[in-house]
N, C-alpha and C positions, 0 to 999 in steps of 0.2 A: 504494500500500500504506500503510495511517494505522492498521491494529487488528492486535494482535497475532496473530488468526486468518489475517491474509494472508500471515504468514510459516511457513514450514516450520521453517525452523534458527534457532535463536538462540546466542549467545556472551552468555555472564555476566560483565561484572566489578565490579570493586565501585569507587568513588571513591580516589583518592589525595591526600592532604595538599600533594602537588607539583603537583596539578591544578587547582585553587583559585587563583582569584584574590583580590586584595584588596576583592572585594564579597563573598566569602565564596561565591561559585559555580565553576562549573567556568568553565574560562578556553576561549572559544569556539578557539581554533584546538585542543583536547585533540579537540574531538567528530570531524574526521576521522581524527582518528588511532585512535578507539573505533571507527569505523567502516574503516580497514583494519583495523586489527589482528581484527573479523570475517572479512572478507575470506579473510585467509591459514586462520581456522580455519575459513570454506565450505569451502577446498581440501581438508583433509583428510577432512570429514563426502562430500566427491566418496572418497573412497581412493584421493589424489593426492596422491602427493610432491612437493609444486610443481614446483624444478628441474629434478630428473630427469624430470619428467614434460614439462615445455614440452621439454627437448632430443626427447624422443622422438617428440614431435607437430612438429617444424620449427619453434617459434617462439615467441617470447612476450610478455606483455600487458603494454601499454605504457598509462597512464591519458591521457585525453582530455579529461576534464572531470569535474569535482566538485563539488555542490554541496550544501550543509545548507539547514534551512530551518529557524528556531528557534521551537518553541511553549513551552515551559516551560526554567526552570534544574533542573540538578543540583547535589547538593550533597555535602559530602564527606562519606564514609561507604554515600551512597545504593548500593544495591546494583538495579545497569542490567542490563535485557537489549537486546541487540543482533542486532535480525531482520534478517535478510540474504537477498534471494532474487533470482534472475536475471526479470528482466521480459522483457526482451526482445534476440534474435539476430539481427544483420542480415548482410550479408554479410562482412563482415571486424569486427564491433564487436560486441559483449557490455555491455549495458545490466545491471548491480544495482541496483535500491532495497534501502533499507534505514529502518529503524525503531529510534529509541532508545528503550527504555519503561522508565519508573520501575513496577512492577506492572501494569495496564491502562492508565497515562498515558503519552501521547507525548509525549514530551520534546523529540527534535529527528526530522528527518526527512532521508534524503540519494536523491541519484542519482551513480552511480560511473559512465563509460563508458568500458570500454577498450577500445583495437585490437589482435587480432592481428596481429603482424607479423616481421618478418625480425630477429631479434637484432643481424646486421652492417648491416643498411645503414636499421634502420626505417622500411623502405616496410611495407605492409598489405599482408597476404594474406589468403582467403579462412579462416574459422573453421573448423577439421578437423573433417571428418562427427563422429568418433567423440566429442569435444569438444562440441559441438551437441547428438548424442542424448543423452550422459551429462547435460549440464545439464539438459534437457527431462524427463529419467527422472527427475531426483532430484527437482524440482520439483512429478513425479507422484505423489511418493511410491516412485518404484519402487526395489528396494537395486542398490548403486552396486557392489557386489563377488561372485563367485559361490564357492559355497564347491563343491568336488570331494577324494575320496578317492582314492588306487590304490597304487599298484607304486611302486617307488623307478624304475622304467625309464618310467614314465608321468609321474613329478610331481620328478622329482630334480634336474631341471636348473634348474626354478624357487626349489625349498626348497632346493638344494642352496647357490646365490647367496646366497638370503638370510641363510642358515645363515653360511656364510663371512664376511656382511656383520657381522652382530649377535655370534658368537660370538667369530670367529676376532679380526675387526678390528678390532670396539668394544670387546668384552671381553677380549681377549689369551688365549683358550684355544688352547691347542696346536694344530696341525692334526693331529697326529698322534693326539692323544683326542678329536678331536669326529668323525672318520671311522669308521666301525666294521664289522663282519661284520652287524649289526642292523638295519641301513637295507636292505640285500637282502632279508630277509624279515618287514619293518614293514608296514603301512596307514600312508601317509600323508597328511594331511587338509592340503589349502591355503585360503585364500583369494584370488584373484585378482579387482585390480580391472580396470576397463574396458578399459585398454591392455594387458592380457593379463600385469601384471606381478604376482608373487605379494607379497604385502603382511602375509601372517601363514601361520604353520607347524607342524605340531607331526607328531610318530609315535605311535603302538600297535602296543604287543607283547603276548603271551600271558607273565605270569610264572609261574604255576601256573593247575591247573584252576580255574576260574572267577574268575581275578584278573586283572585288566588292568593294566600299567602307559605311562602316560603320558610322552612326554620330549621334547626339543628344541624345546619352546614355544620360536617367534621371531616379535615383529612388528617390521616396520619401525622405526627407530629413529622418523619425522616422525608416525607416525602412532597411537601407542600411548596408548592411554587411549581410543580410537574402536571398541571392541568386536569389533575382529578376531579381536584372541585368543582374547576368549570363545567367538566364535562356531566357532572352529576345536576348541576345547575341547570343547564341548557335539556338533560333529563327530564327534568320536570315543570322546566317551561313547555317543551314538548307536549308533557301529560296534560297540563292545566288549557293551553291551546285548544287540544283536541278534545276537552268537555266544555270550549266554550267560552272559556274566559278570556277577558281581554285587557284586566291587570296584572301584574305581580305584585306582591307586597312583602319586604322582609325587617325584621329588625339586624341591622349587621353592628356588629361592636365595633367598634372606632377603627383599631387595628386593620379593620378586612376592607374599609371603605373605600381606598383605593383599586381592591380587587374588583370591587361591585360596580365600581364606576365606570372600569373598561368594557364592563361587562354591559353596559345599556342602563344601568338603574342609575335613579337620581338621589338625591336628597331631600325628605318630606319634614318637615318643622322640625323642631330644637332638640338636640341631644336629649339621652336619660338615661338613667342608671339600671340596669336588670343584672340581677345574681350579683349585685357589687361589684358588674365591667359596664364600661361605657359604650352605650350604642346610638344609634339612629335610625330611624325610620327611613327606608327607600323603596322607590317605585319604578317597575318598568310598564310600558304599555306593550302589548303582544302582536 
């Protein structure tokens, strides 16, 4: 892989002042570290929790070998992109090239090879089927997560988790107010990735004739800013559409209002307090 067309994913970062050496270039041991630090954000662009996700598959990726291969310097300021794609799967090893590009220039060039293997004793095991297709699918371009609506009795065990994880845990909301009478008779839209774990969440409700409202947006704490939400979003404006309605309505905490905004919603009257976070009222028209 040598042109940025052979890569699917790339990770952007820009040069640091700590990166630099005293030739006024980047200091060669930085460039594998640009090259994991891709790495971990492959995993998420897969809709994989790293950790949790190696315990759930038996095992995890231990590096084998690493090498760069230097064509041009970086310098401080350059703003890199960093191609990352799996070449190749053998029986227990997972081969990434990877690609530093200044614009169209290759800068440097790497091979990563890691082992699956046993966490207690680092012997190698075989690469998990489900591990294998999902690299292969993403590589095809095919998406790594499926998005599904239904029942709180069909999707509640999965949103319900997450829900727990991101509200109750991370954000200190009661349990006794993020449970409700509403989740029995919601549409709830998930996203699940490949290991069947739900990775983003949200519900719809009927507020009045033709108005929808929208609530319990949750993604993953690892994986937020990778379009889960949105897509879980744009889910259920789909749903709310095709019964009719021709508002949305959500409460978004202050934090997200920027997401919400690229997203088509607006801002409806003056901040307020719910669960002890700050939110706001916004509206899209359908």
């Amino acid at each position: 892989m040598t042109a940025r067309s052979d890569f699917r994913f790339f990770h952007r970062l820009r040069v640091r002042w700590a990166e630099v050496d005293m030739q006024k270039i980047v200091f060669n041991a930085h460039y594998l570290m640009y090259f994991d630090t891709a790495i971990a954000d492959y995993w998420r662009a897969l809709s994989l929790p790293y950790e949790e996700s190696m315990v759930a598959m038996g095992g995890d990726l231990y590096v084998r070998k690493a090498t760069i291969e230097f064509h041009a310097s970086a310098r401080i300021e350059d703003m890199l992109d960093v191609g990352m794609g799996c070449a190749r799967i053998g029986n227990s090893s997972i081969v990434f090239e990877g690609g530093l590009f200044r614009g169209d220039q290759l800068l440097v060039s790497s091979e990563l090879v890691y082992v699956f293997a046993d966490p207690a004793t680092q012997t190698s095991r075989p690469v998990p089927p489900v591990l294998r297709e999902l690299l292969q699918g993403f590589e095809r371009g095919e998406r790594v997560y499926e998005l599904t609506a239904g029942a709180w009795a069909d999707m509640g065990e999965g949103a319900g988790a997450l829900r727990r994880e991101v509200f109750i845990d991370e954000q200190r909301v009661p349990a006794e107010m993020e449970w409700d009478e509403h989740d029995a008779v919601a549409l709830h839209g998930v996203a699940r990735n490949r290991l069947g774990k739900v990775v983003a969440t949200g519900r719809l409700l009927s507020e009045a004739p033709g108005i929808a409202r929208i609530g319990r947006m949750a993604v993953h704490r690892g994986l937020r800013g990778g379009g889960h939400g949105a897509a879980v979003l744009r889910l259920l404006e789909d749903a709310a559409k095709a019964r009719g309605d021709k508002e949305v309505r959500l409460h978004a905490q202050r934090s997200a209002e920027a997401f919400y905004k690229r997203l088509g919603y607006a801002p409806s009257g003056e901040p307020f307090d719910e669960a002890g976070i700050a939110h706001i009222e916004m509206r899209r028209v359908l």
